[in-house]
C-alpha positions in Angstrom: 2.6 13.1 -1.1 3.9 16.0 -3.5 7.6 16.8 -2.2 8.3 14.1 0.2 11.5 14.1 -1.0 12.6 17.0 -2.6 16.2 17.4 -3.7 17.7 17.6 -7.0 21.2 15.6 -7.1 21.8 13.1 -4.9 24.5 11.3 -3.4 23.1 8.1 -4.7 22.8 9.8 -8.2 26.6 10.4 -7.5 27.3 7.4 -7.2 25.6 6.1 -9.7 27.1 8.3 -12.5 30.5 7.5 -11.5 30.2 3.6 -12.1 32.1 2.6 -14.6 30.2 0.9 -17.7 29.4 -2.8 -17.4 29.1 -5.3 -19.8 25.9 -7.2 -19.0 23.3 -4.1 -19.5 21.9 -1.5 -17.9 19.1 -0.1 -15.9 17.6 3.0 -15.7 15.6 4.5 -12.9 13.4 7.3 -12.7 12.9 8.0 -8.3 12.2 10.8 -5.8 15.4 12.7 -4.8 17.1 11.6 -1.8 15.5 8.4 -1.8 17.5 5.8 -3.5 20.2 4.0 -1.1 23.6 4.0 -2.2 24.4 0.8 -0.8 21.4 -0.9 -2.7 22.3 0.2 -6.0 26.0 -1.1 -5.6 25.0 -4.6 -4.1 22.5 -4.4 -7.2 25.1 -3.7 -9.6 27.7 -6.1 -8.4 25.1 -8.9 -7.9 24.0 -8.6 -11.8 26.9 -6.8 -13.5 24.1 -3.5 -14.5 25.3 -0.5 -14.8 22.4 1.5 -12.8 22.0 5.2 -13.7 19.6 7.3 -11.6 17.4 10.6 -12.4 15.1 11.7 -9.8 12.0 13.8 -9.4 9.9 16.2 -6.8 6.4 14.9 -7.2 4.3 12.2 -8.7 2.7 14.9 -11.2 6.1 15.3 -12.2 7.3 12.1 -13.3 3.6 11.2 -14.7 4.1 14.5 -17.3 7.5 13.1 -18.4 6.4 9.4 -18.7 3.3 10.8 -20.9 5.4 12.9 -23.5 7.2 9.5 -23.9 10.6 8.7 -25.0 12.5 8.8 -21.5 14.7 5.9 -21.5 13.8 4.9 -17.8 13.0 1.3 -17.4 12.0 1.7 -13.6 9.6 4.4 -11.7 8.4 5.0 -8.5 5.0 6.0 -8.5 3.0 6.6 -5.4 -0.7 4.3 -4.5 -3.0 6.5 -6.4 -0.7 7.3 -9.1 -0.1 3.5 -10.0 -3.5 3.1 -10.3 -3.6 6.4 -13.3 -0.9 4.4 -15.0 -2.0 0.8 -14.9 -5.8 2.4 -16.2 -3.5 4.6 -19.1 -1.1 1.6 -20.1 1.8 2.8 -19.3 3.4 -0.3 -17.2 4.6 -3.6 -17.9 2.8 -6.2 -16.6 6.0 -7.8 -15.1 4.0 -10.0 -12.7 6.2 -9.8 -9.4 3.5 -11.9 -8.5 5.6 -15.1 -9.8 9.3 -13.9 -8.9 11.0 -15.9 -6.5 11.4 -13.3 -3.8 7.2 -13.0 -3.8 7.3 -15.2 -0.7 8.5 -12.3 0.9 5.6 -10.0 0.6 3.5 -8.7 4.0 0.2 -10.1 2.9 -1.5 -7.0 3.9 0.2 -4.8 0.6 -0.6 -8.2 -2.0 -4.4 -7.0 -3.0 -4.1 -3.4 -2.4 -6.6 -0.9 -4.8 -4.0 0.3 -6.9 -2.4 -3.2 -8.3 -4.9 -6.1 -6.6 -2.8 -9.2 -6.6 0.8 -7.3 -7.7 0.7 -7.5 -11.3 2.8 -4.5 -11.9 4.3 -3.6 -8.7 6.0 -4.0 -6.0 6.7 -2.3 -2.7 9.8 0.4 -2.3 8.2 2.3 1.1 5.4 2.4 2.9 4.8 5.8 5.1 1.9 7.8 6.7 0.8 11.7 6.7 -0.1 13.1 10.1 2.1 16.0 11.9 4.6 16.4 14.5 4.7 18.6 17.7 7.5 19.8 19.9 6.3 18.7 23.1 8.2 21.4 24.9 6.0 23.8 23.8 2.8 21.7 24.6 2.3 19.6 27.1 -1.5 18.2 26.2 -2.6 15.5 24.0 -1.3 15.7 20.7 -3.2 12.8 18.9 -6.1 14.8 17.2 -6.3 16.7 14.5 -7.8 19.1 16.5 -4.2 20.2 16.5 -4.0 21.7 13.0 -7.9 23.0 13.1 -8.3 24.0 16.3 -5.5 24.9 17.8 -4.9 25.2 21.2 -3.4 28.6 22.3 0.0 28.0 22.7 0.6 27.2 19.4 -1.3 29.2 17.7 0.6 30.9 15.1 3.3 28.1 15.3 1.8 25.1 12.2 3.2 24.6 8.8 0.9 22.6 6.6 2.3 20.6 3.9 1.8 22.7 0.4 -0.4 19.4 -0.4 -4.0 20.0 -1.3 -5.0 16.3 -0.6 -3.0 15.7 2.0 -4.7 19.3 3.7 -8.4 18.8 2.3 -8.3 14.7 3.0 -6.8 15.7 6.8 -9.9 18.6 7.2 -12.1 15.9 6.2 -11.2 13.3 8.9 -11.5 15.9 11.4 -14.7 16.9 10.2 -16.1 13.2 10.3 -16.6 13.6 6.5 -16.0 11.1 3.4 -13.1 11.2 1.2 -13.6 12.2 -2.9 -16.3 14.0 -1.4 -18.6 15.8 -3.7 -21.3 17.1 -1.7 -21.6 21.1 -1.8 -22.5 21.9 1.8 -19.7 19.3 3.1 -17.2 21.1 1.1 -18.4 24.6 2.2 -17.5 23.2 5.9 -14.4 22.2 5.0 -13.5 25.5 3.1 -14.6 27.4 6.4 -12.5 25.4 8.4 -9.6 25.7 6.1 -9.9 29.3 5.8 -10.5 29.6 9.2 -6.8 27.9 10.5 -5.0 29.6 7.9 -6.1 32.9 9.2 -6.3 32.7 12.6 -3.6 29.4 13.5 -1.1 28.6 10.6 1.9 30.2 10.2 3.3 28.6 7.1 2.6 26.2 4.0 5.7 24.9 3.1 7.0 21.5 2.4 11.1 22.1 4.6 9.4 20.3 7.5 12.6 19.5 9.4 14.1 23.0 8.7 10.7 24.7 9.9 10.5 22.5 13.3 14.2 22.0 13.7 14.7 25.8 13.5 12.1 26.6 15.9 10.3 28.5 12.8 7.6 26.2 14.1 6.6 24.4 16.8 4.0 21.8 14.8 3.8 20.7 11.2 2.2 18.5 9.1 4.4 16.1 8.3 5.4 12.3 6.9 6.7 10.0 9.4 9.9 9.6 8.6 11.0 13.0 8.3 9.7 13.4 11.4 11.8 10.7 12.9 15.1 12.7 10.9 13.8 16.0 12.6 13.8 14.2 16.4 17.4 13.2 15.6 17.9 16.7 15.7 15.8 18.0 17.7 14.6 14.9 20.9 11.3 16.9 22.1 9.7 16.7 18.7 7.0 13.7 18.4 4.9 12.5 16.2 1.0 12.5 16.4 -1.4 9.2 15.9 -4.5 11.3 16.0 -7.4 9.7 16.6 -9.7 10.8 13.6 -7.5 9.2 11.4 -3.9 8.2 9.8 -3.4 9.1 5.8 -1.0 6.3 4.3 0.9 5.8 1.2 2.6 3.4 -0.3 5.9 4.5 -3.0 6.3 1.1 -5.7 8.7 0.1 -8.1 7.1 0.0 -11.6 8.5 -0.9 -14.8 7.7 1.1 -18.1 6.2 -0.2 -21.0 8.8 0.6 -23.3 11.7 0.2 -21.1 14.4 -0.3 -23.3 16.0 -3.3 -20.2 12.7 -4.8 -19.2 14.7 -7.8 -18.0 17.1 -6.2 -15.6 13.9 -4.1 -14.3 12.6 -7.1 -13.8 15.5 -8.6 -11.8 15.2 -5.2 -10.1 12.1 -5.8 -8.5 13.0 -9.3 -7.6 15.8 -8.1 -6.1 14.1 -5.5 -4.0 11.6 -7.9 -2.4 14.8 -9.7 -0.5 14.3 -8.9 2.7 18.1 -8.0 3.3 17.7 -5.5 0.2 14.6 -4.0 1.6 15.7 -3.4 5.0 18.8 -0.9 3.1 16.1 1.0 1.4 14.4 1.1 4.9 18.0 1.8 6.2 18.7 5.2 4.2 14.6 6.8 3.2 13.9 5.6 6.9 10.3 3.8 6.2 8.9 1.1 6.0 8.4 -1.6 3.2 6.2 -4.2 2.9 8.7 -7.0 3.0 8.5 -9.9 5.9 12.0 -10.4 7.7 13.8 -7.1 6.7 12.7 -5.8 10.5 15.7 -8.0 11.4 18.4 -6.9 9.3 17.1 -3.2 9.8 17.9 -4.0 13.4 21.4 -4.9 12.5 21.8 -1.8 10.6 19.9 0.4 13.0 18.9 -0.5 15.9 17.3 3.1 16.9 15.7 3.2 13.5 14.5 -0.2 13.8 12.3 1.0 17.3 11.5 4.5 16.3 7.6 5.3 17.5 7.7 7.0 13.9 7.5 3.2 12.1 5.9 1.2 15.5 2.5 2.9 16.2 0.9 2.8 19.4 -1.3 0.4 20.3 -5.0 1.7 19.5 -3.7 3.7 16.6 -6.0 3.8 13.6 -5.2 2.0 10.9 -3.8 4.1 7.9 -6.4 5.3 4.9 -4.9 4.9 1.6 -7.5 7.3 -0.4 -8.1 6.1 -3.9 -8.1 8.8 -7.0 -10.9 11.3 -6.9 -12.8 11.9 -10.1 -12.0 14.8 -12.1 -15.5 16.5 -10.8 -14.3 15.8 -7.6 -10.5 16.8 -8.1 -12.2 20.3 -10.1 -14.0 20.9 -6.7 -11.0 20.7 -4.4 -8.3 22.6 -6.7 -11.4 25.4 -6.0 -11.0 25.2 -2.7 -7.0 25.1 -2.6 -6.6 27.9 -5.1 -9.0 29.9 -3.2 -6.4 28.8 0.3 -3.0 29.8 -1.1 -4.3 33.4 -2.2 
């Protein structure tokens, strides 16, 4: 999920640092660039009389080395699935129970007892997304939902696929197409999947690189790895790009608003995350990052606000589509293995 939304200053953090100072406290969050709406943070602001400043980052690894060395200020974060899960087990979040909050009637059932925070003690949802690739169906007219895509790649676009600069996103993807376990630890399984990885990047890959849009929209390639809603921004620009269900499997993730445990306005982080499980509120965030979120009734706002967004194939799957795979932490033996295998990739 590294560099889902990279960007260093955003219009929202524009915003923000503009508002004047308010009298009834303040907020502090700590998000991926580009990803914050605008809109959200004024309604937010107006609703509770915070002033809301907002610092972004590029990666989970990112924001976990800054929360570790302590003494940020933030109150809120935005940690990915696996990464709430590091910071629940290293004590670094409130347990604010969202569980309790008023707007907890609100929540999709299916994201209550997820791995990561069973029951929602700590968190709760900001978007919800999945990892699979996009093709320009002008340059291929065949089935595009396999992964068969990326590993073996049919001739015409061979030469043409950007991979995400993601080693579990890559080596979790090579798995699934292999028929192989996740966190896998088993020698002569990952000797298959460092074949096959060394195998596309020679002879099918083009490009590891995280400018999705730009590579497809540019015609700098004609297939990338890709999240879904980027890929619904890139066929904005570009109508015969589509995404890919394939058949071996869907990588998901799940972004969720956390609250430090020393944030210097627990209460209005609190209210934050209250706030953000309205469904109106939700369906903005939906609105601007352009994924889903976990709350029940924001599909009918989103509709109001987008109607195109709201019945994008990027956020409705097909029927038949597998269900997404939310892949847990490896251990370290695990993670020591793959970084191995990744190093050995990007030489």
């Amino acid at each position: 999920m590294i560099g889902r939304w990279l960007g260093t200053l955003t219009a929202a953090a524009l915003l923000l640092q503009a508002a004047p100072a308010l009298a009834d406290g303040e907020l502090h969050i700590f998000n991926w660039g580009d990803y914050t709406s605008p809109k959200l943070i004024e309604k937010f602001q107006k609703a509770y009389n915070v002033k809301v400043t907002l610092d972004d980052y590029d990666s989970n690894e990112t924001m976990l080395a800054k929360v570790r060395a302590g003494g940020t200020g933030f109150d809120i974060v935005v940690p990915s699935d696996y990464t709430v899960k590091i910071m629940v087990e290293e004590g670094m979040l409130a347990k604010t129970e969202p569980n309790k909050m008023e707007n907890f009637k609100n929540m999709d059932p299916r994201y209550i007892n997820v791995y990561w925070d069973l029951g929602r003690n700590y968190t709760v949802p900001w978007q919800i997304g999945i990892t699979t690739f996009t093709v320009d169906t002008a340059k291929y007219k065949g089935d595009i939902n396999t992964l068969a895509i990326l590993f073996d790649t049919p001739e015409e676009l061979r030469g043409r696929v950007n991979m995400l600069q993601d080693m579990n996103s890559v080596i979790n993807a090579a798995e699934r197409y292999l028929g192989l376990p996740r966190c896998n630890a088993n020698p002569q399984d990952l000797k298959k999947v460092n074949d096959l990885l060394q195998n596309a990047k020679k002879n099918y890959w083009r490009t590891l690189d995280y400018d999705t849009i730009g590579k497809l929209t540019s015609g700098d390639a004609d297939v990338s790895q890709n999240w879904n809603g980027y890929s619904y921004r890139a066929r904005l620009q570009k109508p015969t790009l589509a995404l890919a269900y394939p058949k071996e499997g869907i990588e998901g993730f799940m972004d969720n608003v956390a609250v430090l445990k020393d944030a210097p306005n627990l209460e209005n982080a609190k209210l934050f995350q209250n706030f953000i499980m309205d469904p109106e509120n939700a369906a903005l965030i939906s609105d601007f990052a352009h994924y889903n979120n976990g709350i029940k009734g924001s599909d009918k706002f989103l509709m109001q606000m987008d109607p195109e967004f709201a019945k994008a194939p990027e956020i409705n799957p097909p029927a038949g589509a597998p269900e997404p795979e939310f892949v847990p932490p490896c251990p370290k033996e695990v993670n020591d293995m793959y970084n191995k295998i990744w190093t050995s990739l990007l030489k």
